[in-house]
Backbone as JSON, one array per atom type, in Angstrom:
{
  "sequence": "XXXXXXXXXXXXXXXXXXXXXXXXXXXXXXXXXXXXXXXXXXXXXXXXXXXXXXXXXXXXXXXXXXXXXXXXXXXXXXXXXXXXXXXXXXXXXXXXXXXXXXXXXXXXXXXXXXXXXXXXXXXXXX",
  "N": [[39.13, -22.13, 11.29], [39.0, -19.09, 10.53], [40.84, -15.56, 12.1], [39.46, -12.74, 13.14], [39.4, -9.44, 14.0], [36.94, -8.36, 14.47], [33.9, -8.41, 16.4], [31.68, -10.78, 17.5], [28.24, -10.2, 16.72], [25.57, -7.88, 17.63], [22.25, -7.96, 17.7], [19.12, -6.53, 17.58], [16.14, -6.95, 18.84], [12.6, -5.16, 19.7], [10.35, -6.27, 21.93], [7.09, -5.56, 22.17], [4.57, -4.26, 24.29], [1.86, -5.01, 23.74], [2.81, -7.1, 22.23], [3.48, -7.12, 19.86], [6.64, -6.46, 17.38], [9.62, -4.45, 16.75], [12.09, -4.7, 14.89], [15.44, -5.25, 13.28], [15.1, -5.51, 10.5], [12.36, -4.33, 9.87], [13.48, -1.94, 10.7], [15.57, -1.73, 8.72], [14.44, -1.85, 6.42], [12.84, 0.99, 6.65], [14.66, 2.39, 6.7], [15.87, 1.88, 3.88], [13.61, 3.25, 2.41], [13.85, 5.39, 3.04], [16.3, 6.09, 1.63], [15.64, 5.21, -0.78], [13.93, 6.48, -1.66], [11.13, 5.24, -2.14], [8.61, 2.8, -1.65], [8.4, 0.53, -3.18], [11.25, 0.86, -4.07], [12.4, 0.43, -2.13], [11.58, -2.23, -0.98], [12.81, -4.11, -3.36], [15.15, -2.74, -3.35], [16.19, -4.74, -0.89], [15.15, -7.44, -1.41], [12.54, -7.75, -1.37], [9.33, -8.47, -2.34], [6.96, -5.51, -3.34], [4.42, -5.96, -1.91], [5.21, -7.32, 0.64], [6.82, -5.54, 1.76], [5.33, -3.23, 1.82], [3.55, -4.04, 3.43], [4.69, -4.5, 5.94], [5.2, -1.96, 6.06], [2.54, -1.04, 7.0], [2.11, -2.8, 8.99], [4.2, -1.33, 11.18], [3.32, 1.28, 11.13], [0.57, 0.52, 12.29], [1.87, -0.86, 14.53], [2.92, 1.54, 15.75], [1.15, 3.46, 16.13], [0.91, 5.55, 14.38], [1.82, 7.64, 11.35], [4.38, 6.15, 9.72], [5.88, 6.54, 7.58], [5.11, 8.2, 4.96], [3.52, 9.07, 1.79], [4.13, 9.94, -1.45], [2.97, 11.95, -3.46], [2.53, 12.25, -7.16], [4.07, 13.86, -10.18], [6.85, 14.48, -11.99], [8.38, 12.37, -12.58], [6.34, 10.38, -10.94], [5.57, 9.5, -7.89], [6.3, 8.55, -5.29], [8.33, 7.75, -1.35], [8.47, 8.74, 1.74], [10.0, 9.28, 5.05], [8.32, 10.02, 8.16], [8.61, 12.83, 10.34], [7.97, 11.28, 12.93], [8.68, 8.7, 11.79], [11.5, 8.84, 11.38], [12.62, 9.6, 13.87], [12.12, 7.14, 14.95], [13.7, 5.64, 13.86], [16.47, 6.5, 14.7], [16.1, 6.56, 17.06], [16.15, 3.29, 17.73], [18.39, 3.06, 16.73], [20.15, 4.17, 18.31], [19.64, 3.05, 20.26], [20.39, 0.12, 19.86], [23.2, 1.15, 19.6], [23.78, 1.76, 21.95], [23.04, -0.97, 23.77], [25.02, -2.6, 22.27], [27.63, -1.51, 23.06], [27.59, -1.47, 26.06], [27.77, -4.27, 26.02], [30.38, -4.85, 24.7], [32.73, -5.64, 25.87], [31.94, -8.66, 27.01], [31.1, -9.87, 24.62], [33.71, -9.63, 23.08], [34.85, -11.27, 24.74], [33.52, -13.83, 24.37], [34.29, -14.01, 21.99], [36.83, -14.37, 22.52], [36.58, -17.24, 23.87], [35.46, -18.8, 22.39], [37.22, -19.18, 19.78], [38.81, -20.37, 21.23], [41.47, -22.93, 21.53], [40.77, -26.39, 21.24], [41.07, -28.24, 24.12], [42.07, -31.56, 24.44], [41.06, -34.56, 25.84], [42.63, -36.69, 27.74], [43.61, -40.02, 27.92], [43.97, -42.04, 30.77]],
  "CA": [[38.43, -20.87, 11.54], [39.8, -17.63, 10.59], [40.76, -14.98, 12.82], [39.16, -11.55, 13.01], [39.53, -8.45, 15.01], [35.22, -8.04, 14.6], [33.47, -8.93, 17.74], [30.48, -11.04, 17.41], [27.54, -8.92, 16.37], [24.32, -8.07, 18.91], [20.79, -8.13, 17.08], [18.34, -5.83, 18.64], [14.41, -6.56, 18.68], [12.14, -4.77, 20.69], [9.07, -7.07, 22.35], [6.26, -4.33, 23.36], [3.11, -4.97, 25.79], [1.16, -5.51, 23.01], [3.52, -8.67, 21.76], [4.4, -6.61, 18.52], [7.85, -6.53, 17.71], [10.48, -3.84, 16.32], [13.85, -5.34, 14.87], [16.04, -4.96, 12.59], [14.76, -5.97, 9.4], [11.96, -3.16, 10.04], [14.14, -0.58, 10.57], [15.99, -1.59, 7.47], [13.16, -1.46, 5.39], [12.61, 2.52, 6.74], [16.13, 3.33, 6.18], [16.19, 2.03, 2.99], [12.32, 3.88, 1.79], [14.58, 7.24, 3.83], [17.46, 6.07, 0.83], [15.62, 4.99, -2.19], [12.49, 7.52, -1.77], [10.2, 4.62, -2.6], [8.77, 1.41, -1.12], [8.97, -0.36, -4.37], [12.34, 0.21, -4.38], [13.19, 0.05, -0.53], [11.49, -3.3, -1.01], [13.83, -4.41, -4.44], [16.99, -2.98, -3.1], [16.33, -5.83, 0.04], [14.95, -8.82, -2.32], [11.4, -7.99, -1.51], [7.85, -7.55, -2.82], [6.27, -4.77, -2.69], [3.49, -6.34, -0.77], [5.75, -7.66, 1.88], [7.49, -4.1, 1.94], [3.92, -2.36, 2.07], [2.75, -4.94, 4.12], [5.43, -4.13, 7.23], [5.06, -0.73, 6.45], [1.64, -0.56, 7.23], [2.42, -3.5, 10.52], [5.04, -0.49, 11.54], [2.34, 2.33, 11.49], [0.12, 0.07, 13.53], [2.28, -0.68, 16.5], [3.24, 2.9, 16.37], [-0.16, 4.18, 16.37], [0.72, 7.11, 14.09], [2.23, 7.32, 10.32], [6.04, 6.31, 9.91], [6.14, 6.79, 6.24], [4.28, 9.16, 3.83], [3.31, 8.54, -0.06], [4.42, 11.69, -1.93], [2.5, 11.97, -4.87], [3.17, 12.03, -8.47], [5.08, 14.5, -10.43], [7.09, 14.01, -13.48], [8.93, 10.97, -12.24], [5.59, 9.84, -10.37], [5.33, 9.47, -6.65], [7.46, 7.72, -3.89], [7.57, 7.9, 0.1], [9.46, 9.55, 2.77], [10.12, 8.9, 6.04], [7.64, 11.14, 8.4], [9.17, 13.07, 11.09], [8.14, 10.23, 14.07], [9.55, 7.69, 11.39], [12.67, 9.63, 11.34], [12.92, 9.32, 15.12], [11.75, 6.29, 14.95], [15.02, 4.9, 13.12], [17.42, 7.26, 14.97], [16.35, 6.09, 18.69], [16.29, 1.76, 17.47], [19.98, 3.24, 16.21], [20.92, 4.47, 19.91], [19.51, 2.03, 21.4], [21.34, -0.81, 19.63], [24.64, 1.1, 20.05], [24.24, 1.76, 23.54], [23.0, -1.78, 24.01], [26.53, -2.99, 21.61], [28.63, -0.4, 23.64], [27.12, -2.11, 26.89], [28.06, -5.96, 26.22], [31.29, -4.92, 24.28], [33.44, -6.7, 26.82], [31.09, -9.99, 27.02], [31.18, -10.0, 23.45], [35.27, -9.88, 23.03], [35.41, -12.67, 26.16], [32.96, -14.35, 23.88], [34.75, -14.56, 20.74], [37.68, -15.6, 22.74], [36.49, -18.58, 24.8], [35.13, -19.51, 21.12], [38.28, -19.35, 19.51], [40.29, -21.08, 21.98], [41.72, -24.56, 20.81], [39.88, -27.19, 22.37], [41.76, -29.26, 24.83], [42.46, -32.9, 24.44], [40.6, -35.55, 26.95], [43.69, -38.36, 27.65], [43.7, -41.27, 28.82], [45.19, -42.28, 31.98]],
  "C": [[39.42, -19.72, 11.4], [39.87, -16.79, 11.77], [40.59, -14.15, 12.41], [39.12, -10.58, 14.24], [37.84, -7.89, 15.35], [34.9, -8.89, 15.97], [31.99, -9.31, 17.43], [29.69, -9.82, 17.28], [26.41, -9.08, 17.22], [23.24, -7.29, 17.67], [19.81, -7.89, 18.23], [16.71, -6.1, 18.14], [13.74, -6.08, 20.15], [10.94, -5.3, 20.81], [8.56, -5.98, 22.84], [5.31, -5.01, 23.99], [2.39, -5.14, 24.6], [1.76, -6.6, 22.01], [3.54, -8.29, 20.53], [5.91, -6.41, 18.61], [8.6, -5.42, 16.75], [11.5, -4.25, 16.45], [14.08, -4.49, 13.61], [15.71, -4.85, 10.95], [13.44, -4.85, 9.21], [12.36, -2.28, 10.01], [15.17, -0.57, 9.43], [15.27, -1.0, 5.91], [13.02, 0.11, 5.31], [13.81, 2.74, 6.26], [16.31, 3.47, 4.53], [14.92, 2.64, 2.14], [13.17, 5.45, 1.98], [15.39, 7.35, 1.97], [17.12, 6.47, -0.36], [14.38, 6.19, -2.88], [11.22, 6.92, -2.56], [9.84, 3.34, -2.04], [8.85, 0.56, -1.69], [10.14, -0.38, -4.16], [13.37, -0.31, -3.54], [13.33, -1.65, -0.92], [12.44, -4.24, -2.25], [14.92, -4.27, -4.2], [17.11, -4.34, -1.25], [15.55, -7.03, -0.33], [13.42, -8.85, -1.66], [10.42, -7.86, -1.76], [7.45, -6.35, -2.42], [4.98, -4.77, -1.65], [4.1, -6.02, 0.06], [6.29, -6.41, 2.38], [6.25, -3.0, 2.6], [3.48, -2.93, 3.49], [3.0, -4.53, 6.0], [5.69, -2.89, 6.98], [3.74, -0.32, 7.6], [1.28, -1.43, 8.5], [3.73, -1.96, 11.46], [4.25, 0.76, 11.94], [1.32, 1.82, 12.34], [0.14, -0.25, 14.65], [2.39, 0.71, 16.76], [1.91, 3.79, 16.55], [-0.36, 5.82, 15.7], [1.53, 6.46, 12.68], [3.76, 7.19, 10.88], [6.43, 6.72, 8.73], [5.15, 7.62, 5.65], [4.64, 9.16, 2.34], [3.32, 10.19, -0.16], [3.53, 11.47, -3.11], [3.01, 12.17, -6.12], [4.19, 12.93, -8.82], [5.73, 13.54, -12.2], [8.11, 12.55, -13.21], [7.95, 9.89, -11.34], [6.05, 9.8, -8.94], [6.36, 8.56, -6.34], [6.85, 8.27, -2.55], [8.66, 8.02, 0.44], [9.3, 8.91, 4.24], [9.18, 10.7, 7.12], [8.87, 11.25, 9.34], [9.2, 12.0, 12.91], [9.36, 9.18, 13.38], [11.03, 8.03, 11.77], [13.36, 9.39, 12.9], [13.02, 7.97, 15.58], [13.32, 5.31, 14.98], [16.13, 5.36, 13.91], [17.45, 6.47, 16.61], [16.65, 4.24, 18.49], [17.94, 1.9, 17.61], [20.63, 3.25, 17.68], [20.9, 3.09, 20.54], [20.05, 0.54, 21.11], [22.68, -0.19, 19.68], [25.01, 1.01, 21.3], [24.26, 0.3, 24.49], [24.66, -2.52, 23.42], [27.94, -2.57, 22.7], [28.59, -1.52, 25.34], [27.8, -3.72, 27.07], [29.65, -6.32, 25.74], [32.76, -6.32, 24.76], [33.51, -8.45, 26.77], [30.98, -10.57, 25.85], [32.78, -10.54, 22.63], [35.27, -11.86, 23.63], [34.63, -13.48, 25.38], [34.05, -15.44, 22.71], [35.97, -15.05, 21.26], [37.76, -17.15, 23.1], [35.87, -18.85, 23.13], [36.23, -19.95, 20.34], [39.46, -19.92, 19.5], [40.55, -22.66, 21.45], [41.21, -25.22, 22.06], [41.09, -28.24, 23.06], [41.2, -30.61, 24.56], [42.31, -33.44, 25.32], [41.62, -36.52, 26.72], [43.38, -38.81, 28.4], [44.43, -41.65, 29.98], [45.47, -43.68, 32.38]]
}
């Protein structure tokens, strides 16, 4: 096993009262529709259909109970989508709230990767 100065990594989903879930892989998806200014290509630059891309867009606007994304219309390069102003918040508070949660366990995380690290002791015989 190599050694690294990285500290295990903490993976944030959020379980709501209605047993929908907000993780990571959601809020990737927005960041990268924020990036590419399209869900075709959000979904292509992370290896996935546009269904599946559409699909958890439009599971993302249903837990939230309001738009997260908006279809721009055409134009001379044709249409794409933006991130609305909830979306926008949307992505920014998940962000806090996995650093502050990261920031939080930092410690537990270190003490982690050490007791992992450590050479395993040798059961002898007596």
């Amino acid at each position: 096993m190599t050694k690294s100065n990285a500290l295990p990594s903490l993976s944030l989903r959020i379980d709501l009262d209605s047993g929908e879930r907000i993780g990571p892989g959601k809020i990737a998806l927005l960041e990268n529709i924020e990036q590419h200014g399209s869900i075709s290509a959000a979904g292509r630059a992370m290896d996935m259909s546009y269904k599946r891309a559409w699909d958890l867009v439009d599971e993302i606007n249903r837990i939230c109970r309001q738009p997260v994304v908006e279809r721009q219309t055409g134009g001379k390069n044709g249409g794409g989508a933006a991130l609305t102003p909830f979306g926008e918040a949307l992505v920014e508070r998940y962000r806090r709230i996995e650093r502050d949660a990261a920031s939080a366990v930092k410690k537990d995380l270190a003490a982690l990767r050490s007791d992992i690290e450590k050479p395993k002791k040798s059961v002898g015989k007596s």
